[in-house]
C-alpha positions as CSV (number, residue, x, y, z in Angstrom):
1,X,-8.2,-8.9,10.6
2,X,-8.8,-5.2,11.3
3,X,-7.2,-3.9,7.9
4,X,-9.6,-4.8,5.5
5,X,-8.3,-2.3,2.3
6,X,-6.9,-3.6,-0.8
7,X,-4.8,-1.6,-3.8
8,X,-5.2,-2.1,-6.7
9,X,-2.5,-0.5,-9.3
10,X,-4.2,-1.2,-13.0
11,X,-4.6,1.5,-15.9
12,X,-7.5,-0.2,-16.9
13,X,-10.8,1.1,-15.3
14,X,-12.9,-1.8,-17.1
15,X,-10.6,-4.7,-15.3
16,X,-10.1,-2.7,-12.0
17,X,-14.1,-2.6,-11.7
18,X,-14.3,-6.1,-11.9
19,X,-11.7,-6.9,-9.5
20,X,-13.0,-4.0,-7.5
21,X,-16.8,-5.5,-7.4
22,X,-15.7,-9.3,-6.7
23,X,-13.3,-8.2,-3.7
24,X,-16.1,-5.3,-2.6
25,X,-18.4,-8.7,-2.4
26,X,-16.0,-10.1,0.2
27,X,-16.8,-7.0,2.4
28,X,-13.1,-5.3,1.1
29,X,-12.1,-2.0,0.9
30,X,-10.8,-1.0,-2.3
31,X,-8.8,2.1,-3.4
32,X,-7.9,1.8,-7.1
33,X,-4.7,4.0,-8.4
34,X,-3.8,4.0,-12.4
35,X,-0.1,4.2,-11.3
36,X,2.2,3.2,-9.3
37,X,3.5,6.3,-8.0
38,X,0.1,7.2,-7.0
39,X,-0.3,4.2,-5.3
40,X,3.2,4.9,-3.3
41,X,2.0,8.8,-2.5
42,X,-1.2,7.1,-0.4
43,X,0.6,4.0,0.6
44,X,2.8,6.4,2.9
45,X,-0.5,8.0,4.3
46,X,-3.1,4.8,4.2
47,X,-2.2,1.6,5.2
48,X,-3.0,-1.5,3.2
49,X,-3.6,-5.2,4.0
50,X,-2.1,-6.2,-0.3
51,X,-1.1,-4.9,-3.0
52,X,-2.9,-6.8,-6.1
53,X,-0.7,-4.9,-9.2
54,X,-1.3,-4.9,-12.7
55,X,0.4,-2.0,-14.2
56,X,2.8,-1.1,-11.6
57,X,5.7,-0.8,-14.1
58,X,4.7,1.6,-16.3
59,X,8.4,2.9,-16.2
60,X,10.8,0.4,-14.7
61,X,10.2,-3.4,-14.5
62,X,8.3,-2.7,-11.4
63,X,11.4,-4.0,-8.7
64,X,11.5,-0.1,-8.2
65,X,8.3,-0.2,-6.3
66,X,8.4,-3.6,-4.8
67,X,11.6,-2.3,-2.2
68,X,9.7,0.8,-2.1
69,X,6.7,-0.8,-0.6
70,X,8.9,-2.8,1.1
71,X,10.4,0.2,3.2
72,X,7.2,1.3,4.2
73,X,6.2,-2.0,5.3
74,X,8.1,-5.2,4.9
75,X,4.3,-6.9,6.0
76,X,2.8,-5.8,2.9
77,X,2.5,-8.5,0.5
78,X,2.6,-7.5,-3.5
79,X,0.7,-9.7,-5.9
80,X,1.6,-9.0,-9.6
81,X,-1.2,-9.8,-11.6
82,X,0.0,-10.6,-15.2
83,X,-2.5,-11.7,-18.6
């Protein structure tokens, strides 16, 4: 597995950092973004092996961004992470 980085969408900075430090421990890259339409801007420019997404709907139910993802690469899997 070459592409090693994981996105994480969450508004939080508290629950991102502790995502961040367990998935860091399994030798991960992480890029945190507190929206999803900062996520989509580096998406285009930075590949990504998931998408773990907590607050990617902050203005639609979040399909919006799931088939945009999905045009940049169908591969990319999308895990909503809901509490």
């Amino acid at each position: 597995m070459k592409n090693k980085t994981v996105f994480i969408v969450d508004s939080d900075p508290n629950s991102s950092k502790r995502l961040s430090l367990h998935l860091e421990a399994l030798n991960f890259n992480v890029t945190h973004f507190e929206s999803g339409w900062k996520m989509m801007d580096q998406l285009h420019l930075k590949p990504c092996l998931i998408v773990l997404a907590h607050d990617l709907a902050e203005q639609s139910d979040g399909l919006h961004y799931l088939r945009q993802i999905k045009v940049v690469n169908r591969d990319i899997p999308v895990l909503f992470l809901l509490s």
